[in-house]
N, C-alpha and C positions, 0 to 999 in steps of 0.2 A: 763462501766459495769453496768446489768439491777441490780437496789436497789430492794429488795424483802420486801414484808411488808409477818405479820406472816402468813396472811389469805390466801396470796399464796402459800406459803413456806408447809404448813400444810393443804391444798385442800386434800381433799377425790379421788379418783381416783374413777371414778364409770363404766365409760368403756373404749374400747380400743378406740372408736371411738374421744374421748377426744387427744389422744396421738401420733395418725398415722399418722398424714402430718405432725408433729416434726421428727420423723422417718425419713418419705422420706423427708424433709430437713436438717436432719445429714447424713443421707448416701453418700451426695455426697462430704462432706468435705474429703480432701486431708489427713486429719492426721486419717481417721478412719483403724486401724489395721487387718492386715492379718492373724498373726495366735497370736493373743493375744485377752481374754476377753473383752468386752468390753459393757457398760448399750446400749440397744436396745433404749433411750431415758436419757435424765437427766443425775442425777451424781449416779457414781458408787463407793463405798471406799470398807469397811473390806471383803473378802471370808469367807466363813460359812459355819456350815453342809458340812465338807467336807467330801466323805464317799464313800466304796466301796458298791455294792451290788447284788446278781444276774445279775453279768457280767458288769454293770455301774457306771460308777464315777459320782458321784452326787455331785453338789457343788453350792451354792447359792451364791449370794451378794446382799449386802443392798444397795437398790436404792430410790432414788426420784424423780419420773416421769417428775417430772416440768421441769427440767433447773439445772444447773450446781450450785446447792443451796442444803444445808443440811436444809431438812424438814422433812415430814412425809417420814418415811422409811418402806419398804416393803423388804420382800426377793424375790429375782429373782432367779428362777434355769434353770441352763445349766449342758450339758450331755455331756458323752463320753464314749467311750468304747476304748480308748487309751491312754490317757492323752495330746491327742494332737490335735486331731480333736472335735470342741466343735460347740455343735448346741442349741440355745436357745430353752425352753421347754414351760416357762411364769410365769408369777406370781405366788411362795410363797405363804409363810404365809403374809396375811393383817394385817394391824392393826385397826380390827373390831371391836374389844370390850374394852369393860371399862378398864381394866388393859395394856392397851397397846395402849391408844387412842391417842396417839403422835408419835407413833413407833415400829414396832417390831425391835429392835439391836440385835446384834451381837450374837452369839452365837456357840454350836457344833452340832455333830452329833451322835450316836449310834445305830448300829444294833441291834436285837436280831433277834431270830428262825422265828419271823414273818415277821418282816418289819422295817424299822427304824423312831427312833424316833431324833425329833429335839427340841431342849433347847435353850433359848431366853430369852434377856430380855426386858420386854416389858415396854414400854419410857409411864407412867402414869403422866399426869399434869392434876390439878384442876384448876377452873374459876378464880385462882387468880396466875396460873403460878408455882405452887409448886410441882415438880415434888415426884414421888414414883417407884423406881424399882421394878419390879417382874421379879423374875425368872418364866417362864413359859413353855410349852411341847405341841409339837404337834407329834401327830403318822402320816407319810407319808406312806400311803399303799401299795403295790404291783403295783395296778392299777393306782399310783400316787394320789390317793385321798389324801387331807391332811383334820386331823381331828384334830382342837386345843382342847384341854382340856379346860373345861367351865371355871375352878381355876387355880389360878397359884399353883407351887410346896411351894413356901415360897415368904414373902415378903423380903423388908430391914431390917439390923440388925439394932440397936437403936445406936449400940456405935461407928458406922460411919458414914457419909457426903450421901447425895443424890448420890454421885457416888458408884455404886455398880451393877457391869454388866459384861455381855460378857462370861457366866457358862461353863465352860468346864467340861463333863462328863467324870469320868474316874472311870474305874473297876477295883478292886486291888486283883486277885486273892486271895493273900496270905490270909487276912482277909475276903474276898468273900463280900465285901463292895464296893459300890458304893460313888462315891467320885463327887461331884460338887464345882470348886471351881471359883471365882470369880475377879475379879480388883475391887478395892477398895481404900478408900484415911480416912485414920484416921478422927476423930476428931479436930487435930492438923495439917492438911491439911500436909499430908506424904502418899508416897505411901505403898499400904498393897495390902496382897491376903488374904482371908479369905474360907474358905472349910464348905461347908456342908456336910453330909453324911448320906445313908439309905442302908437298907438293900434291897430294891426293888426300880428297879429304877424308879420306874414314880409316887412313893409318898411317906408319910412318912418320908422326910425330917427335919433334927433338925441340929442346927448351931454346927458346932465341934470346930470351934477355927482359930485363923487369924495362917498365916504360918509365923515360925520362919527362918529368913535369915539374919545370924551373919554379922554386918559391911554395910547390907542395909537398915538401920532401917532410913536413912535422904536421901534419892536418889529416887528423884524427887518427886511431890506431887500428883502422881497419877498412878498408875499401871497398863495398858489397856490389852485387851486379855492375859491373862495368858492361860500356859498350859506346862505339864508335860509331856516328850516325854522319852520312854525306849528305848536307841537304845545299841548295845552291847550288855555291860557290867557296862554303867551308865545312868545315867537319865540329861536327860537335860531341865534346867527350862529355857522357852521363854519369857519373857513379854515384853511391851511396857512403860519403865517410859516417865512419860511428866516433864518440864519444868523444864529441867537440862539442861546445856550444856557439850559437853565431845570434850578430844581432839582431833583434825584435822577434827570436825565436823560442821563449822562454827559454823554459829550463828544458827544456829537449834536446835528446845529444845523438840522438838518427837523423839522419837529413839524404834528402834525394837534389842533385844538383847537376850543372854542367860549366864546361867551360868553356868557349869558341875558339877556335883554329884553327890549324893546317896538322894533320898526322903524315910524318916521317916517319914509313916503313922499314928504312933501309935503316938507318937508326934509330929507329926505334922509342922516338921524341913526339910529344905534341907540343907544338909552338901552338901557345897561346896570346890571348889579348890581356890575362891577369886577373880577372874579376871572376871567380864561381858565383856563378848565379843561383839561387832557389829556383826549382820544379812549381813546386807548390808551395804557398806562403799559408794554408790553415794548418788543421792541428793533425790531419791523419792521412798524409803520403806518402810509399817507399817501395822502392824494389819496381821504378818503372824499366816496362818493355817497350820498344818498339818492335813494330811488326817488319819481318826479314826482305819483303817483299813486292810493294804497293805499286812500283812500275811507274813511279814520277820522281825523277832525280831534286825535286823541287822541293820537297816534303816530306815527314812521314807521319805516321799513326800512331800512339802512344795509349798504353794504357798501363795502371799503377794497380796497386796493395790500396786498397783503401786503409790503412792500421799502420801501427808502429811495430816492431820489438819492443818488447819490454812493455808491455802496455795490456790492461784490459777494459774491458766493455759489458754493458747491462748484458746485452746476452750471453755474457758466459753462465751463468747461472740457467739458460736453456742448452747447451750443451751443445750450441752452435755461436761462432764468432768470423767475422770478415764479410768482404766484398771485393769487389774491383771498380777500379773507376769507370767514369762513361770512357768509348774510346775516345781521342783526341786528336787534331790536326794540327800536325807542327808544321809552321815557315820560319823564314827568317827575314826579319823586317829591324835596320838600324844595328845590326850585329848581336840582338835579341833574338831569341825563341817567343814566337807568339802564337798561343794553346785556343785554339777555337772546338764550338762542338762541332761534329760531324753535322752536314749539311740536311741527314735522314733524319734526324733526332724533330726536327720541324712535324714528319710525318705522324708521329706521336698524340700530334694536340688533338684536343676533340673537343669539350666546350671552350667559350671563349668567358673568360669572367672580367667585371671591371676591377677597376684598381682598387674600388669604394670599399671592395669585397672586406667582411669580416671574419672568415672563414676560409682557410685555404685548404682544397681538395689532397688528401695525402700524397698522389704522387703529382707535381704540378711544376710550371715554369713561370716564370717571373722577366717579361721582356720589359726594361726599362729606362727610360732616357729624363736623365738628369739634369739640371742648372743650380748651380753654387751649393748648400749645405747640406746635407741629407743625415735623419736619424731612422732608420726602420728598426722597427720589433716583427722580427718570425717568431713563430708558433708560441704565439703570447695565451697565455692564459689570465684570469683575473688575478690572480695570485704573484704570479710571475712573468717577468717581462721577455721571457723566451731569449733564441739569438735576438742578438741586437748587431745595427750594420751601422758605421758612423762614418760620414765624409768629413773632414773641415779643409775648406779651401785656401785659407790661409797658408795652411802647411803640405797643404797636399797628401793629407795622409787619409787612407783605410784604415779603419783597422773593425774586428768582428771578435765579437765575445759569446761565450757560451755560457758566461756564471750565471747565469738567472733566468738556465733551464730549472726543473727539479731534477732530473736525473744527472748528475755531476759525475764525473769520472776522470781517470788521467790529472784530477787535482795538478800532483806535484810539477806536471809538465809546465804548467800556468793556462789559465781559462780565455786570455785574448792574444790577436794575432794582428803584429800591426805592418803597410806597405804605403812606403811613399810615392805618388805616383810621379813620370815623368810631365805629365797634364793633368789639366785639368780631368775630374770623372765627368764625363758624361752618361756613359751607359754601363749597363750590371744586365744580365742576362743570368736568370739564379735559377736552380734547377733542385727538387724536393723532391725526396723519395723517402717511404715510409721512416729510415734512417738513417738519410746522410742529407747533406749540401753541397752542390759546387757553384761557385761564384767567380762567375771568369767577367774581370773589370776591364775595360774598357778596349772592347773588341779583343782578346785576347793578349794586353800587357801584363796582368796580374792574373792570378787565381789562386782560392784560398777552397781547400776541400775541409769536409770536416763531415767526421758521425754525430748523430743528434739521437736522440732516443725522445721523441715529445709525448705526453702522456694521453689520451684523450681528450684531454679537456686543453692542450697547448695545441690548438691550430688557429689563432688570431693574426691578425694581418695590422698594423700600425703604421703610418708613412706622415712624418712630418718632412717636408720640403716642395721643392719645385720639379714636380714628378708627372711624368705622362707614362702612359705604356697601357700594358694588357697582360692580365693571367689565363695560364692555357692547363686545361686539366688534362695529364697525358695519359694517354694509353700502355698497357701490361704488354714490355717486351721479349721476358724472359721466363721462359715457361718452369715453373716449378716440380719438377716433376721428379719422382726417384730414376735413376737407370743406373743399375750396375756393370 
């Protein structure tokens, strides 16, 4: 694997001409995806700015031109006007100026009457390597012009750690306040969320106070994308702690998760029910968004990092790495988040194959309905038994392994991933794409993502149990194309 020194890692992008035969030397790789996101060059992680608007879904992610290396970060925007069909548009916000001269990260998105604006934080290090976070704003116009704010909105607070990033904008009718709040890691290296708030959203900002969350005051040493979602009749807080481990999670110490409640503005509290639940229960989920905007208080859209921190993958060695997940539909069902696909994603199928099938089409779905034990092998070769997906009813557990692909990676993480369900399983709805899986169990209680890299010769289809259903060969929803 190619060693990066900083100089490369942190190169300036100055034109497209710089980055076009990387392009047309990733596009011909075997694992590049059909209908999932994926960086136009380099490595792709968090989704951003996610956001409806005159008719568009606008969604960014932070990229690094170079190679499958976390360096200087840019946002990349891709469109849609379905949630399913996505066409690259080009470069974001830069990171052009002093306050952000290592990075534009992560951030939201929000409309107003005009146009929407976008919040970031922008990655500031001086000549001796000492970082400074800003929160910062940029207005993206009708026209797609993007116009950054000369200032940031605020800098770092004094009484936490250089980490302090990733602003989610949120508007709280009730007090008709604007609400930014942030991931954050104490003084005593603990994870925090900390909130600022203004009466106007693009200045005027003043720190209101870190968020109180009874019983999480020592879970994990660093908090990443936060963000507060109204669905119902409760609020549910999303974040990301780093470097804890939790059970039936290996050795993995990123996790994307939430906790159900009620958010106290005025104090600045989320009353919870006590239990963080997992996002996703396979091996490669983090840094999800939901979308700012969807116009049904009942729900919302989600989409994730298909990857970890700290983690690599076969295609690094093509000098591109990442995806993004399919979008997703959250409700709330039993004080649960239940993750379904989008209802478009159907439109996709094109042949219908039996189950009998020995061979499964690279990008393909998996509709299926269950009774008592289930052992499948995906993308079995004669050599190797591919994923493997195991029910036992007795105990009510999933669980999904990937040791006996050939292509192994993320070892140390651990190779399987296990979930007990609250019922019985009856049905698995699995979705294949030249390099990943998602597996959402029984009508959206579980789901388990994971990257697969299968070689030629691992597309075998095995099903021992009590199994009905149909395989659908899907159709190419995400146009591969360069755009700077």
């Amino acid at each position: 694997m190619k060693q990066w020194t900083k100089e490369e890692r942190y190169r300036v992008l100055q034109s497209p001409d710089e980055i076009i035969d990387l392009h047309r030397q990733i596009v011909k790789s075997p694992y590049r995806q059909h209908y999932h996101i994926q960086p136009i060059t380099g490595l792709l992680n968090d989704p951003n700015g996610f956001v409806y608007h005159n008719g568009y879904w606008h969604l960014f992610y932070q990229w690094c031109p170079w190679g499958a290396v976390h360096g200087l970060k840019y946002w990349y925007e891709v469109q849609s006007e379905d949630l399913i069909h996505w066409i690259n548009m080009g470069v974001g916000i830069k990171p052009d100026h002093d306050f952000d001269n290592k990075g534009a990260y992560s951030g939201s998105a929000l409309v107003t009457e005009q146009s929407i604006y976008l919040y970031y934080t922008g990655n500031h290090r001086d000549e001796n390597w000492q970082r400074t976070p800003y929160t910062c704003l940029v207005n993206m116009r009708d026209d797609g012009s993007l116009h950054k704010y000369s200032k940031p909105l605020f800098g770092p607070s004094p009484n936490y750690t250089e980490h302090q990033r990733d602003p989610k904008i949120i508007y709280h009718k009730e007090n008709e306040t604007y609400y930014i709040m942030l991931g954050a890691q104490s003084r005593d290296h603990h994870g925090r969320i900390i909130f600022y708030k203004s009466k106007t959203f693009n200045k005027d900002y003043e720190f209101a106070g870190e968020l109180k969350v009874e019983g999480y005051e020592d879970f994990g040493d660093m908090w990443e994308c936060p963000s507060i979602e109204h669905i119902g009749d409760v609020d549910v807080l999303i974040f990301c702690p780093q470097h804890l481990k939790l059970k039936d999670r290996g050795n993995s110490i990123h996790h994307n998760g939430y906790l159900i409640g009620h958010m106290d503005y005025e104090t600045l509290t989320f009353h919870h029910d006590g239990s963080f639940h997992v996002l996703d229960f396979g091996f490669d989920s983090y840094a999800a968004e939901c979308c700012a905007n969807i116009g049904d208080d009942n729900k919302a859209v989600l989409i994730a990092w298909m990857g970890l921190p700290d983690a690599s993958y076969p295609t690094d060695d093509e000098d591109w790495s990442g995806c993004l997940t399919m979008p997703r539909e959250l409700t709330i069902q039993n004080r649960r988040l239940i993750q379904k696909p989008l209802k478009g994603f159907e439109d996709l199928r094109q042949e219908t194959l039996p189950l009998a099938t020995k061979t499964l089409p690279t990008a393909c779905e998996l509709d299926l309905h269950i009774t008592g034990a289930l052992d499948m092998q995906l993308c079995k070769s004669d050599d190797h038994d591919g994923l493997t997906i195991r029910y036992e009813p007795v105990h009510r557990t999933i669980t999904i392994d990937r040791s006996h692909m050939h292509k192994r990676f993320n070892i140390e993480q651990g190779e399987s991933r296990m979930r007990q369900l609250h019922q019985d399983l009856n049905h698995l709805r699995i979705f294949i794409d030249a390099s990943s899986i998602e597996i959402y169990v029984n009508d959206g209680e579980a789901l388990f993502t994971s990257r697969i890299f299968p070689t030629k010769d691992e597309h075998g289809l095995v099903i021992k149990g009590q199994v009905e259903g149909q395989i659908y060969a899907l159709d190419r929803a995400v146009k591969d194309n360069f755009q700077f």
